[in-house]
C-alpha positions as CSV (number, residue, x, y, z in Angstrom):
1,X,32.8,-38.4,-31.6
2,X,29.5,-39.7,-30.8
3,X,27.6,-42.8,-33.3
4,X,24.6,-41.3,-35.3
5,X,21.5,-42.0,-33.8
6,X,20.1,-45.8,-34.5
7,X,18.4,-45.3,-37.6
8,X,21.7,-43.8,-39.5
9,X,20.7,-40.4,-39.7
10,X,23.7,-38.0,-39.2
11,X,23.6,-35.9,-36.0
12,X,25.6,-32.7,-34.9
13,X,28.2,-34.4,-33.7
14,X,29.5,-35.9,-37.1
15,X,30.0,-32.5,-38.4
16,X,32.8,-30.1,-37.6
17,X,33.0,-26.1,-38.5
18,X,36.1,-25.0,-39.2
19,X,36.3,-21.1,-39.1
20,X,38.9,-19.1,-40.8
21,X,40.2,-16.2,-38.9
22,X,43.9,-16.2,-39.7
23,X,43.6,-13.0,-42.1
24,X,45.3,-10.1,-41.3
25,X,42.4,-7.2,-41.8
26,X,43.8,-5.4,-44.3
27,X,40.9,-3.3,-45.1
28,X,40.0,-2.8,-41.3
29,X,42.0,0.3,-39.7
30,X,42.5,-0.2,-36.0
31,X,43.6,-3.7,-35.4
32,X,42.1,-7.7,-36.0
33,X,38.5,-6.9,-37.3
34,X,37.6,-10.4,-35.4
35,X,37.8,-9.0,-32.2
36,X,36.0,-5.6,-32.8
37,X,32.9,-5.1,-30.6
38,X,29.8,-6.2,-33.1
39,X,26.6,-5.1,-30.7
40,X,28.0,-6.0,-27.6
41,X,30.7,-9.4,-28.4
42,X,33.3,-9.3,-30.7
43,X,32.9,-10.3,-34.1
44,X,34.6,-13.7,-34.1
45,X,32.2,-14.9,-31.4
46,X,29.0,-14.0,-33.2
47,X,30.0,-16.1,-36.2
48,X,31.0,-19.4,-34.1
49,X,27.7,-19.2,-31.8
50,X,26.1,-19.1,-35.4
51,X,27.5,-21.9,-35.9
52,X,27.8,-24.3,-32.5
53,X,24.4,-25.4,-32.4
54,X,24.7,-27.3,-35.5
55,X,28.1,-28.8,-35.5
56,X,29.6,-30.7,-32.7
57,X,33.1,-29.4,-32.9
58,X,34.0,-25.7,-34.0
59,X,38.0,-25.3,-35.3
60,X,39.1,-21.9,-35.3
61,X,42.2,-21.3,-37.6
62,X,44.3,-19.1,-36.7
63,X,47.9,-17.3,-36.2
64,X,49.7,-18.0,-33.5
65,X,49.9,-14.8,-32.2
66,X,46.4,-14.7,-32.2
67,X,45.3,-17.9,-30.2
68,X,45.1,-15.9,-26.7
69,X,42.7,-13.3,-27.5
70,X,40.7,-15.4,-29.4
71,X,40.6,-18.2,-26.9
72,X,39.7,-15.4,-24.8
73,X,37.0,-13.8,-26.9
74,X,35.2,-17.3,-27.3
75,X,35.5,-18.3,-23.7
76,X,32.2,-19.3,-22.0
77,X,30.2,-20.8,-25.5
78,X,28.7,-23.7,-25.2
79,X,30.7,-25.5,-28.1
80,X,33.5,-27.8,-28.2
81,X,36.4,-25.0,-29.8
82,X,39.8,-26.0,-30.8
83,X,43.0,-24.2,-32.7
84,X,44.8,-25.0,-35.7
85,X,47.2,-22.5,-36.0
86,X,48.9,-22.1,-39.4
87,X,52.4,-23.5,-39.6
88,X,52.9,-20.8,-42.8
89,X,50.9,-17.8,-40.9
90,X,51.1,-15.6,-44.4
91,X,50.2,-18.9,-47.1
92,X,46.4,-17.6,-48.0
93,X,43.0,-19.1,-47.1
94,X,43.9,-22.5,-48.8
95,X,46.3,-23.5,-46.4
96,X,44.0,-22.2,-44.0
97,X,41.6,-24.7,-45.6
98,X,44.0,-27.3,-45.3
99,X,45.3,-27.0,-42.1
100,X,41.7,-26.6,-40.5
101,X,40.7,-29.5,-42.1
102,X,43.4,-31.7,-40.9
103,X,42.3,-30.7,-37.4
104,X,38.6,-31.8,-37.8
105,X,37.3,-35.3,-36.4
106,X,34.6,-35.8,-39.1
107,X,34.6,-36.9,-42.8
108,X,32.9,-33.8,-43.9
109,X,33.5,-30.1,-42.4
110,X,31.6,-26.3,-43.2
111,X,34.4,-23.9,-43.7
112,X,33.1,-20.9,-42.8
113,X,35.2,-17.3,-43.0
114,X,35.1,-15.9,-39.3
115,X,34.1,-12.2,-40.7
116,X,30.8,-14.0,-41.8
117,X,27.9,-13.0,-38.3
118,X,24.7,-13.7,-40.1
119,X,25.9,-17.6,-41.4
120,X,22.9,-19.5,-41.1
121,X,22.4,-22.6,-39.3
122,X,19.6,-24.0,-41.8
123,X,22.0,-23.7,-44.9
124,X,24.9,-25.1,-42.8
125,X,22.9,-27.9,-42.7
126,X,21.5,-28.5,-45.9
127,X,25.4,-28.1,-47.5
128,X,26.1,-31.4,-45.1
129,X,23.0,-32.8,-47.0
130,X,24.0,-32.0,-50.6
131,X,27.7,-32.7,-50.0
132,X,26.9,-36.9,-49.1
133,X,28.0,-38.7,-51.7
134,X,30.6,-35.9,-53.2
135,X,33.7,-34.6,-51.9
136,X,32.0,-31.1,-51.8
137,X,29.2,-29.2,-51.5
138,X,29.5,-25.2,-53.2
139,X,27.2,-22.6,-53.5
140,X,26.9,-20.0,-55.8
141,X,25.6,-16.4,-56.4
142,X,25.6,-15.3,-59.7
143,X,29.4,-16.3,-61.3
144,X,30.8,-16.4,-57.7
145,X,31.5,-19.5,-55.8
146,X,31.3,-19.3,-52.2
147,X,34.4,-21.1,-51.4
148,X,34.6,-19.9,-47.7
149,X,30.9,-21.0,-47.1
150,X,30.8,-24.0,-48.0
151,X,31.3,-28.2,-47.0
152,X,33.8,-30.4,-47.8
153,X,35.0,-33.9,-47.4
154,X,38.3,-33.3,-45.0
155,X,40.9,-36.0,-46.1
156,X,40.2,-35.4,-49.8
157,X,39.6,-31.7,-49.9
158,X,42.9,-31.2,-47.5
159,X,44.8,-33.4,-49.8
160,X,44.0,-31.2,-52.7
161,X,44.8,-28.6,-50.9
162,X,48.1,-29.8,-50.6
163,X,48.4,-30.9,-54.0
164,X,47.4,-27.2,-55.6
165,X,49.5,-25.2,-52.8
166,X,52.3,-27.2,-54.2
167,X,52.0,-26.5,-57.7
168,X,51.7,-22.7,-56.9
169,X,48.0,-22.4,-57.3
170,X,46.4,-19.6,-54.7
171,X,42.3,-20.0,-55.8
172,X,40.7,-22.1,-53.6
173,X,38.5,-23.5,-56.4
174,X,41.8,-25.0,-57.7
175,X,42.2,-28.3,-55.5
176,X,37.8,-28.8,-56.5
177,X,39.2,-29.1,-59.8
178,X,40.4,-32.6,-59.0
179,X,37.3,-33.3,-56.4
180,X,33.8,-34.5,-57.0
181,X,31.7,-31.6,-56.0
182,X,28.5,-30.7,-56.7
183,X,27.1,-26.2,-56.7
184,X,24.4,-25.1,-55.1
185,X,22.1,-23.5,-57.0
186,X,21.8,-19.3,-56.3
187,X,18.0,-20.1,-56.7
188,X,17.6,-22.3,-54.0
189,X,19.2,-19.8,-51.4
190,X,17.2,-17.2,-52.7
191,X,14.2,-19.5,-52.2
192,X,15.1,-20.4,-48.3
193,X,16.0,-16.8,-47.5
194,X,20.0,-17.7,-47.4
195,X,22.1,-14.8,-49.4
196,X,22.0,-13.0,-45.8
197,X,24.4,-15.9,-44.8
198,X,27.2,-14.8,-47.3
199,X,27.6,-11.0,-45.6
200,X,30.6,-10.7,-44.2
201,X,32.4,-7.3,-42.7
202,X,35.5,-6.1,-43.9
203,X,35.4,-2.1,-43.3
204,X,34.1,-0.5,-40.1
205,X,31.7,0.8,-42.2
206,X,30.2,-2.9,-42.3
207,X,30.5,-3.4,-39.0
208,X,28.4,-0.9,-38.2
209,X,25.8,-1.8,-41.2
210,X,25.9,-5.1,-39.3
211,X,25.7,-3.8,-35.9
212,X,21.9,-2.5,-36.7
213,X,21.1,-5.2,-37.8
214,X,21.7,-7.1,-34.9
215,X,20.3,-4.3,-33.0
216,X,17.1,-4.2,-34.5
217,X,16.7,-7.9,-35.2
Protein backbone atom coordinates (compact mmCIF):
# COMPACT_ATOMS: atom_id res chain seq x y z
CA UNK A 1 0.00 0.00 0.00
CA UNK A 2 1.35 3.18 -1.00
CA UNK A 3 2.03 6.39 1.84
CA UNK A 4 -0.47 9.30 1.33
CA UNK A 5 0.95 11.94 -0.55
CA UNK A 6 3.32 14.51 1.78
CA UNK A 7 0.87 16.75 3.03
CA UNK A 8 -1.43 13.84 4.72
CA UNK A 9 -4.15 13.84 2.44
CA UNK A 10 -5.59 10.31 1.71
CA UNK A 11 -5.05 9.03 -1.84
CA UNK A 12 -6.71 6.02 -3.80
CA UNK A 13 -4.54 3.73 -2.67
CA UNK A 14 -5.61 3.87 1.14
CA UNK A 15 -9.04 2.85 0.21
CA UNK A 16 -10.25 -0.63 -0.77
CA UNK A 17 -13.85 -1.68 -2.47
CA UNK A 18 -15.01 -4.61 -1.41
CA UNK A 19 -17.88 -5.83 -3.84
CA UNK A 20 -20.45 -8.28 -2.80
CA UNK A 21 -21.38 -10.80 -5.42
CA UNK A 22 -21.81 -14.02 -3.48
CA UNK A 23 -25.73 -13.96 -3.82
CA UNK A 24 -27.44 -16.57 -5.49
CA UNK A 25 -30.03 -14.44 -7.97
CA UNK A 26 -32.93 -15.63 -6.77
CA UNK A 27 -35.13 -13.27 -8.56
CA UNK A 28 -33.06 -13.55 -11.91
CA UNK A 29 -34.33 -16.63 -14.11
CA UNK A 30 -31.46 -18.00 -16.29
CA UNK A 31 -28.34 -18.17 -14.16
CA UNK A 32 -25.79 -15.65 -11.90
CA UNK A 33 -27.32 -12.09 -12.81
CA UNK A 34 -23.47 -10.85 -12.40
CA UNK A 35 -22.48 -12.26 -15.39
CA UNK A 36 -25.46 -11.34 -17.63
CA UNK A 37 -24.41 -9.25 -20.68
CA UNK A 38 -25.37 -5.41 -19.45
CA UNK A 39 -24.65 -3.29 -22.99
CA UNK A 40 -21.91 -5.27 -24.11
CA UNK A 41 -19.82 -6.63 -20.51
CA UNK A 42 -21.35 -8.38 -17.93
CA UNK A 43 -22.82 -6.88 -15.08
CA UNK A 44 -20.24 -7.57 -12.39
CA UNK A 45 -17.56 -5.78 -14.48
CA UNK A 46 -19.54 -2.54 -14.99
CA UNK A 47 -19.94 -2.13 -11.18
CA UNK A 48 -16.02 -2.72 -10.28
CA UNK A 49 -14.79 -0.32 -13.36
CA UNK A 50 -17.24 2.08 -11.38
CA UNK A 51 -15.46 1.63 -8.85
CA UNK A 52 -11.39 1.12 -9.67
CA UNK A 53 -10.62 4.58 -10.39
CA UNK A 54 -11.15 5.58 -6.90
CA UNK A 55 -9.98 2.82 -4.75
CA UNK A 56 -6.60 1.18 -5.04
CA UNK A 57 -7.68 -2.31 -4.40
CA UNK A 58 -11.16 -3.89 -5.48
CA UNK A 59 -12.15 -7.28 -3.33
CA UNK A 60 -14.72 -9.28 -4.95
CA UNK A 61 -16.62 -11.70 -2.49
CA UNK A 62 -17.66 -14.46 -3.68
CA UNK A 63 -18.55 -18.41 -3.73
CA UNK A 64 -16.16 -20.61 -4.58
CA UNK A 65 -17.77 -21.92 -7.38
CA UNK A 66 -17.94 -18.74 -8.80
CA UNK A 67 -14.22 -17.43 -8.62
CA UNK A 68 -13.47 -18.70 -12.34
CA UNK A 69 -15.98 -16.94 -14.23
CA UNK A 70 -15.71 -14.02 -12.39
CA UNK A 71 -12.00 -13.86 -12.57
CA UNK A 72 -12.75 -14.30 -16.09
CA UNK A 73 -15.36 -11.65 -16.50
CA UNK A 74 -13.05 -8.94 -14.82
CA UNK A 75 -9.94 -9.99 -16.65
CA UNK A 76 -8.13 -7.07 -18.50
CA UNK A 77 -9.32 -3.86 -15.85
CA UNK A 78 -7.07 -1.80 -14.91
CA UNK A 79 -7.50 -2.46 -11.01
CA UNK A 80 -5.74 -4.41 -8.47
CA UNK A 81 -8.88 -7.36 -8.01
CA UNK A 82 -8.70 -10.03 -5.37
CA UNK A 83 -11.18 -12.98 -3.91
CA UNK A 84 -12.45 -13.61 -0.66
CA UNK A 85 -14.51 -16.37 -1.09
CA UNK A 86 -17.00 -17.15 1.78
CA UNK A 87 -15.99 -20.06 3.98
CA UNK A 88 -20.07 -20.34 4.86
CA UNK A 89 -21.20 -19.76 0.96
CA UNK A 90 -25.12 -19.62 2.22
CA UNK A 91 -24.43 -17.20 5.80
CA UNK A 92 -26.18 -13.77 4.16
CA UNK A 93 -24.48 -10.42 3.19
CA UNK A 94 -23.05 -9.94 6.72
CA UNK A 95 -20.67 -12.56 6.55
CA UNK A 96 -20.09 -11.40 3.15
CA UNK A 97 -19.32 -8.10 4.92
CA UNK A 98 -17.08 -9.75 7.15
CA UNK A 99 -15.13 -11.81 5.21
CA UNK A 100 -14.55 -9.03 2.55
CA UNK A 101 -13.47 -6.91 5.03
CA UNK A 102 -10.94 -9.11 6.50
CA UNK A 103 -9.45 -9.30 3.01
CA UNK A 104 -8.90 -5.55 2.55
CA UNK A 105 -5.41 -3.70 3.25
CA UNK A 106 -6.87 -0.38 4.38
CA UNK A 107 -8.45 0.90 7.62
CA UNK A 108 -11.60 1.98 5.97
CA UNK A 109 -13.31 -0.02 2.93
CA UNK A 110 -16.79 1.00 0.50
CA UNK A 111 -18.85 -2.14 0.49
CA UNK A 112 -20.55 -1.96 -2.44
CA UNK A 113 -23.38 -4.82 -3.76
CA UNK A 114 -21.99 -6.11 -7.27
CA UNK A 115 -25.67 -5.73 -8.88
CA UNK A 116 -25.16 -1.88 -8.19
CA UNK A 117 -23.75 -0.41 -12.41
CA UNK A 118 -24.44 3.19 -11.82
CA UNK A 119 -22.33 3.43 -8.22
CA UNK A 120 -20.77 6.69 -8.37
CA UNK A 121 -17.29 7.44 -8.00
CA UNK A 122 -17.88 11.11 -6.39
CA UNK A 123 -20.08 9.61 -3.49
CA UNK A 124 -17.56 6.79 -3.05
CA UNK A 125 -15.43 9.29 -2.17
CA UNK A 126 -17.23 11.65 -0.09
CA UNK A 127 -18.45 8.38 2.28
CA UNK A 128 -14.39 7.90 2.81
CA UNK A 129 -14.64 11.71 3.87
CA UNK A 130 -17.54 11.45 6.30
CA UNK A 131 -16.57 8.10 7.61
CA UNK A 132 -12.80 9.73 9.28
CA UNK A 133 -13.12 9.83 12.58
CA UNK A 134 -16.14 7.09 12.93
CA UNK A 135 -16.23 3.58 12.38
CA UNK A 136 -18.83 4.17 9.52
CA UNK A 137 -20.16 6.22 7.16
CA UNK A 138 -24.25 5.30 6.05
CA UNK A 139 -26.48 6.81 3.81
CA UNK A 140 -29.93 6.99 3.79
CA UNK A 141 -33.08 7.38 1.59
CA UNK A 142 -36.14 7.97 3.27
CA UNK A 143 -36.32 5.14 6.44
CA UNK A 144 -33.81 2.94 4.45
CA UNK A 145 -30.18 2.66 5.24
CA UNK A 146 -28.01 1.80 2.44
CA UNK A 147 -25.96 -0.86 4.18
CA UNK A 148 -24.46 -2.30 0.92
CA UNK A 149 -23.40 1.21 -0.21
CA UNK A 150 -21.71 2.34 2.12
CA UNK A 151 -17.90 2.75 4.15
CA UNK A 152 -16.68 1.27 7.04
CA UNK A 153 -13.76 0.96 9.26
CA UNK A 154 -12.51 -2.89 8.40
CA UNK A 155 -11.12 -4.29 11.85
CA UNK A 156 -14.00 -2.81 13.79
CA UNK A 157 -16.94 -3.26 11.48
CA UNK A 158 -15.66 -7.05 10.67
CA UNK A 159 -15.44 -7.61 14.38
CA UNK A 160 -19.01 -6.67 14.81
CA UNK A 161 -19.76 -8.60 12.15
CA UNK A 162 -18.58 -11.44 13.91
CA UNK A 163 -19.95 -10.54 17.16
CA UNK A 164 -23.83 -10.12 15.70
CA UNK A 165 -23.49 -13.34 13.25
CA UNK A 166 -22.79 -15.02 16.56
CA UNK A 167 -25.66 -14.07 18.46
CA UNK A 168 -27.97 -14.95 15.45
CA UNK A 169 -28.51 -11.56 14.21
CA UNK A 170 -28.95 -11.46 10.10
CA UNK A 171 -29.57 -7.25 9.55
CA UNK A 172 -26.56 -5.82 8.70
CA UNK A 173 -27.45 -2.69 10.69
CA UNK A 174 -27.03 -5.04 13.70
CA UNK A 175 -23.07 -5.07 14.29
CA UNK A 176 -23.49 -0.57 13.66
CA UNK A 177 -25.40 -0.93 16.69
CA UNK A 178 -22.18 -1.35 18.70
CA UNK A 179 -20.02 1.08 16.13
CA UNK A 180 -19.61 4.78 16.01
CA UNK A 181 -21.17 5.67 12.70
CA UNK A 182 -22.42 8.59 11.51
CA UNK A 183 -25.81 8.72 8.25
CA UNK A 184 -25.70 10.52 5.40
CA UNK A 185 -28.23 12.69 4.94
CA UNK A 186 -30.90 11.72 1.84
CA UNK A 187 -30.74 15.56 1.15
CA UNK A 188 -27.21 15.73 0.44
CA UNK A 189 -27.43 12.88 -2.28
CA UNK A 190 -30.21 14.46 -3.71
CA UNK A 191 -28.33 17.68 -3.79
CA UNK A 192 -25.03 16.09 -5.70
CA UNK A 193 -27.17 14.01 -8.07
CA UNK A 194 -26.37 10.53 -6.03
CA UNK A 195 -29.81 8.40 -5.69
CA UNK A 196 -28.77 7.07 -9.26
CA UNK A 197 -25.88 5.35 -7.40
CA UNK A 198 -28.22 3.08 -5.21
CA UNK A 199 -30.01 1.33 -8.51
CA UNK A 200 -29.23 -1.97 -8.52
CA UNK A 201 -30.78 -4.97 -11.00
CA UNK A 202 -32.38 -7.79 -9.68
CA UNK A 203 -35.04 -8.92 -12.60
CA UNK A 204 -34.17 -9.02 -16.34
CA UNK A 205 -36.55 -6.56 -16.53
CA UNK A 206 -33.88 -4.16 -14.73
CA UNK A 207 -31.35 -5.17 -16.73
CA UNK A 208 -32.70 -4.11 -19.52
CA UNK A 209 -34.06 -0.65 -17.88
CA UNK A 210 -30.38 -0.34 -17.15
CA UNK A 211 -29.15 -1.48 -20.44
CA UNK A 212 -30.72 1.91 -22.08
CA UNK A 213 -29.42 3.62 -19.98
CA UNK A 214 -26.09 2.87 -20.64
CA UNK A 215 -26.96 2.87 -24.18
CA UNK A 216 -28.07 6.20 -24.38
CA UNK A 217 -25.80 7.80 -21.87
Amino acid sequence: MADPTADGAVTTDDRTAVVLAGGRSTRFEGGDKLLADLAGEPLLRRTVARLAPVVGTVVVNCRGDQRDAFAAALAGLDADIEFAVDPDPDAGPMAGIRTGLRAAPTEFAVVVAGDMPFVDGSLVRYLFERAAGHDAAVPRIGEWFQTTQAVYRTEAMADACDRALDRGASKILAPLEELDWTVVEESRLRANGWLDSFENVNTHEELTAAEERFREG
